[in-house]
N, C-alpha and C positions, 0 to 999 in steps of 0.2 A: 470117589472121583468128583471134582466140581470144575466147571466150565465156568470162565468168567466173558461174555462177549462185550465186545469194544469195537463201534465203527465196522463191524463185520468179520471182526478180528478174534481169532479165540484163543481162551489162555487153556491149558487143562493141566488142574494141578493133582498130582497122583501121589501117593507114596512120600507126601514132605515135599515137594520140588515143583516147581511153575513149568511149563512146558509150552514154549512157543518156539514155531521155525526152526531151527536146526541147532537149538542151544534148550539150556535147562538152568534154573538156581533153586538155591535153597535160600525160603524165609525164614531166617532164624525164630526162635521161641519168643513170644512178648512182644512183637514189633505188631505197629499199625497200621493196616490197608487201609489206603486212599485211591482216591478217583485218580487215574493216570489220565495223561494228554491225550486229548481226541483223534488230533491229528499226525502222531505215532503210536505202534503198536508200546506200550511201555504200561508197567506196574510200578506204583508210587507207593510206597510206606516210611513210619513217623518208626523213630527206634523206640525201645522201650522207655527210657526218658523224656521222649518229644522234644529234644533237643536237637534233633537232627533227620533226613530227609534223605531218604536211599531209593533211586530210582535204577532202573533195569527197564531200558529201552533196543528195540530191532529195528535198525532201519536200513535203505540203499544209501550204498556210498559207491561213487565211481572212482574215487581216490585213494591212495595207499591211507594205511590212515592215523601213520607216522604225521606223514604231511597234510594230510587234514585238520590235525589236531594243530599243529603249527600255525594253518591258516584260519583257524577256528580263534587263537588266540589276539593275532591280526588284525581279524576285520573288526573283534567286537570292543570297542576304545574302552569300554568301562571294566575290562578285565586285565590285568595285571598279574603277571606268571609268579606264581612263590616259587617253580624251582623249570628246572629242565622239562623235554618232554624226555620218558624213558623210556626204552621197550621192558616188558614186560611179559611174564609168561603162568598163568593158571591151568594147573590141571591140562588138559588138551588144548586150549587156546594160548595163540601168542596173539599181545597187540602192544600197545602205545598207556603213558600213565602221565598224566599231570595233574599238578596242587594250582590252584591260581583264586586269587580273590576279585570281587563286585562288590565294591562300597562296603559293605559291613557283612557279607556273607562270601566264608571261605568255600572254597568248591575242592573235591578229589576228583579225576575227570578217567577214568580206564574206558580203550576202544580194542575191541577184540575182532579178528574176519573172521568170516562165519562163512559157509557157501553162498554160491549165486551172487558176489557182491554184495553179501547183506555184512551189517556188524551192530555188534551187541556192543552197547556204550552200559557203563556201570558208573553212577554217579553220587556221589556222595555231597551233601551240602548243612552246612552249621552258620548261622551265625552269633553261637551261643558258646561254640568250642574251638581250639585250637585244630586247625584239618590235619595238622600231624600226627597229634598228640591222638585224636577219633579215629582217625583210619589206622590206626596199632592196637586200641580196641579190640581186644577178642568179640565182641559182637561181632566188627563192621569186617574184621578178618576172618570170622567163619562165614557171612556174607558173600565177601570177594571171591573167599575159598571156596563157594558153594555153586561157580559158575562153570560148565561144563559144554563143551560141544557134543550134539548127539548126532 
């Protein structure tokens, strides 16, 4: 068992699987742990090519978050949608999936609800690879697949 603290925040990863709040993933084999954002609870890693950058963040959302993700695309001018938002459904989690790109870096964007208002955003980001072409990736889909409500 190891405890990762962040901001007061702890991860506990057991048995292959990270463990915060009322959700669970799995780090695949070969990928690299990075410093996650201070000011979300969130786990940051490099894939094993270092071509790309897989985040798994928990935060409050007071908003569906079909429609947040909507207005996520909205407010930020230098983001440009590659496709639809979609619903989406892992394992026990249903949420929301968008592709969209920032200047030279493609983004995968999945938002899943969790209890209490919280939601686990899964993000995927390249700007070294096609975001379609990486997130079909059996890495980045055992990844995805690796996300769980507990």
């Amino acid at each position: 068992m190891i405890e990762i603290e962040q901001e007061n925040e702890m991860f506990l990863f057991e048995n292959g699987c990270f463990y915060m709040d009322d959700c669970s993933f799995i780090l695949p084999d070969g990928f690299y742990l990075e410093q996650g954002d201070s000011f979300n609870k969130s786990i940051q890693a490099k894939t094993p090519d270092k071509k790309a950058t897989i985040i798994w963040q928990v935060t409050d959302s007071e908003r569906e978050i079909g429609a947040g993700l909507e207005m996520f695309l909205r407010s930020e001018p230098e983001l440009s949608a590659l496709s639809e938002v979609m619903p989406l459904t892992v394992n026990n989690l249903s949420g929301y999936q968008v592709y969209c790109k920032a200047e030279v870096t493609e983004i995968y964007e999945a938002r899943f609800s969790l209890k209490k208002d919280r939601v686990l955003t899964f993000i995927v980001e390249s700007s070294e690879q096609d975001i379609f072409d990486l997130v079909a990736t059996p890495i980045i889909q055992r990844a995805l697949n690796g996300l769980f409500a507990v």
